[in-house]
N, C-alpha and C positions, 0 to 999 in steps of 0.2 A: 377490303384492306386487311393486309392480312397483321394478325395478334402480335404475332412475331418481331418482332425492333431493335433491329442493330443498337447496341451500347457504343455511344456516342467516343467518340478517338481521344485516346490517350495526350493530353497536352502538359506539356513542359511546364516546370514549376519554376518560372525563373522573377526575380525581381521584379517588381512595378518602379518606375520612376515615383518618390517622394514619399516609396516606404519608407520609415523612421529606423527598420532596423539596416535599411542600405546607408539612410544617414549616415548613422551611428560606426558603422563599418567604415564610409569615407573617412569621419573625423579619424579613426583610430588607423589607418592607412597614412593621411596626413602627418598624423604625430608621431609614426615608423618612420617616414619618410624623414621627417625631420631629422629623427631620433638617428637615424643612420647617415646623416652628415654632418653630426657632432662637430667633426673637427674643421669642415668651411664656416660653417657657424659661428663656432670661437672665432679662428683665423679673421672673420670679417670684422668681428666684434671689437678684437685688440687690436685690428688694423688702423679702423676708423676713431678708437679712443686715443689713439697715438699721433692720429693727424689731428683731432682736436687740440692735444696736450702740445703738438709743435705751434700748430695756428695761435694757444693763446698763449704759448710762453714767447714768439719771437718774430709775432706779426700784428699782435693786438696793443695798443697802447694802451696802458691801464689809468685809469681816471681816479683823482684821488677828492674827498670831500672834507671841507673845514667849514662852524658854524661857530656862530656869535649870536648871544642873547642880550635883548632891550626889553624893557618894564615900562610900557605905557601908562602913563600917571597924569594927574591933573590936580598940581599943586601948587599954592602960593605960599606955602608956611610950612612947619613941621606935621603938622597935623593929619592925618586922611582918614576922609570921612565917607561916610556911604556916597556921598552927591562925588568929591573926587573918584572915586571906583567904577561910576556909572560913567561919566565922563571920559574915565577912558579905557572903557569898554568900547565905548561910539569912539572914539578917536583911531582906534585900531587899523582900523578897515583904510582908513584915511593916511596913516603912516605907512599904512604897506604898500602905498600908491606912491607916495614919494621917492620910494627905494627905485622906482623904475620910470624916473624925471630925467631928462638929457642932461639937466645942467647937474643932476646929483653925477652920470655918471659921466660927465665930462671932467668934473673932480678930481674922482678914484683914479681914471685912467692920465691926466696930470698929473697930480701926487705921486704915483708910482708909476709913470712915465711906462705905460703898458701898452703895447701893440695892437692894438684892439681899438674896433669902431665900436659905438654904441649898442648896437644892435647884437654883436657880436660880444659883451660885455653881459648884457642883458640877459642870453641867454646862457650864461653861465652862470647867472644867478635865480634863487629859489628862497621868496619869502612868504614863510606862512605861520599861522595863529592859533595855536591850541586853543580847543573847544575851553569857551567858559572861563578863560583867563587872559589877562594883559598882555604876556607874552612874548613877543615876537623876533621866531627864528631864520635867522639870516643864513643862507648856506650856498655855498659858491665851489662851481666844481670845475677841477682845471688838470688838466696833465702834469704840472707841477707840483707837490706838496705842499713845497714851501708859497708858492703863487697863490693856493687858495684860500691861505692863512692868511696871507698879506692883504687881499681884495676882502676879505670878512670883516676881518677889523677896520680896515679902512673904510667901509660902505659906514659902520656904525658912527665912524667918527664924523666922517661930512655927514649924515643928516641928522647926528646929533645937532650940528652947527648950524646946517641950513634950518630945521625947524626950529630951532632957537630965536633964528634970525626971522623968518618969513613969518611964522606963528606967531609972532614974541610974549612965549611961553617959555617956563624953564628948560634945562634940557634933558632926555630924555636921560631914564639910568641905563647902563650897562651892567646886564646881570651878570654874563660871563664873555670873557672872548674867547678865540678859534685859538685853539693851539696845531699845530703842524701834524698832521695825519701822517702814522706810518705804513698803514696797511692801504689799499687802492680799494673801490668801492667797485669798479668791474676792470677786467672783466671776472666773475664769478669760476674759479678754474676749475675747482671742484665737481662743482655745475655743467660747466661747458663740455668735459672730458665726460661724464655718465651721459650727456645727451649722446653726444659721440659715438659711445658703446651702445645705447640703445638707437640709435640711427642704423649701425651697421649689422645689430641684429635683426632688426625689424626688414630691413633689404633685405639679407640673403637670406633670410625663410621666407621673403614674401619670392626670392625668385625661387625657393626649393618648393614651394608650392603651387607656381606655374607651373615649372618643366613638370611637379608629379598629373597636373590636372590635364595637361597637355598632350600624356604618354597614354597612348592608346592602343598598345602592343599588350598583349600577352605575356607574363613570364615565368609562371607557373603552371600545372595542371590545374590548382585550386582556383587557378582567376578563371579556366576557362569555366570549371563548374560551376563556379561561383556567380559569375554574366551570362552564362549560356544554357546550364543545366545537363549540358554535353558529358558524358563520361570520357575521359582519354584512353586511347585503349592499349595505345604502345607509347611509349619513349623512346628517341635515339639517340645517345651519347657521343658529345663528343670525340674523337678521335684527338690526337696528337699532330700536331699541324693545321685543324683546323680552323676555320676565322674565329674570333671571338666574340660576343656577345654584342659590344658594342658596331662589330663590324657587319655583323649578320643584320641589324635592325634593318639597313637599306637595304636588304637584298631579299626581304622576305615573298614572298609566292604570288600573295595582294589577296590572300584569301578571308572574305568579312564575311565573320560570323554573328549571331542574333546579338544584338548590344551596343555593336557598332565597334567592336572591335576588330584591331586584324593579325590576322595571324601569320 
């Protein structure tokens, strides 16, 4: 055998898949790509903050909220004593059960001669009990303003009555009633229009980073060296008349070079 040994062949230095510095190159390829359609980006962005801002100004009906406060108590005289405060503390839980009885809301919706089935009542209504206190906040939400003020106060009044009557106990206090709301509690416009914008950015850069992931042409010298390790050894320039860029893409040679690109 002889001593003598060919020096093994010259091989191409080109990229391994999951190199960190090919990472690092795609992310910042991505963020050109972006970067260079700035203005679809925008475009999308105040397009879709714009159909947000028509959808809630002149398609959304805005919901308005009005609440009234009662003071559960357990009293026979002026007096309240630690045993009345326990008592209705446990009674609590018990009142807020009644607020949601047929015959309470068969009442409301007689009194104020309202449109509405029980059920459909019911769920316009929201009664709950701050931690640790007597409490209880009555809150009724309706497309009308003045409708939610009207069903608030009224809830407080019948079962001031009816517990009066079915308990017979005294009746309940009325800390505060619902005054007529002038702001809507949604929809949230402010809210609704930044989602908007951010919906319509998050689209068209998720499609400008398709078409870039997708595009597997050449369009530099640097991309070829860059995937292939290839040196270019000429360039030929356009002429005047001829196709353009976009139009050459189909019409390219079908020649795949190391990477999987084509040229």
């Amino acid at each position: 055998m002889s001593e003598y040994q060919m020096p093994p062949p010259n091989k191409v230095n080109s990229p391994q898949p999951g190199n960190g510095d090919e990472e690092t190159i795609d992310l910042l390829e991505l963020f050109y790509a972006l970067l260079s359609k700035w203005k679809l980006l925008a475009a999308a962005t105040v397009a879709c903050a714009l159909i947000a801002a028509i959808g809630v100004l002149f398609f959304v009906t805005p919901k308005y909220q009005a609440s009234s406060t009662i003071y559960v108590i357990s009293q026979k005289d002026s007096d309240i004593n630690i045993s009345d405060l326990q008592i209705g503390t446990a009674l609590t839980d018990d009142y807020i059960q009644v607020f949601h009885m047929w015959e309470v809301q068969e009442k409301v919706i007689s009194n104020l001669d309202l449109p509405y089935t029980y059920s459909q009542l019911d769920k316009m209504l929201s009664v709950t009990n701050a931690s640790n206190t007597r409490m209880v906040e009555i809150t009724v939400t309706s497309e009308s303003a003045q409708e939610a003020a009207d069903i608030a106060n009224e809830y407080v009044t019948v079962v001031q009555d009816y517990i009066a009557k079915k308990m017979a106990t005294d009746k309940i206090s009325i800390m505060s009633t619902a005054l007529v709301p002038t702001e809507p509690v949604s929809p949230n416009k402010t809210k609704s229009i930044l989602l908007g914008a951010l919906l319509g950015f998050v689209v068209s850069a998720g499609v400008v980073v398709v078409m870039t992931l997708l595009d597997d042409t050449y369009k530099t010298t640097e991309d070829i060296k860059k995937y292939t390790g290839l040196v270019t050894m000429a360039v030929i320039p356009l002429e005047k008349g001829d196709e353009p860029k976009h139009q050459r893409a189909d019409k390219q040679i079908g020649l795949k070079l190391p990477g999987g690109k084509t040229l």
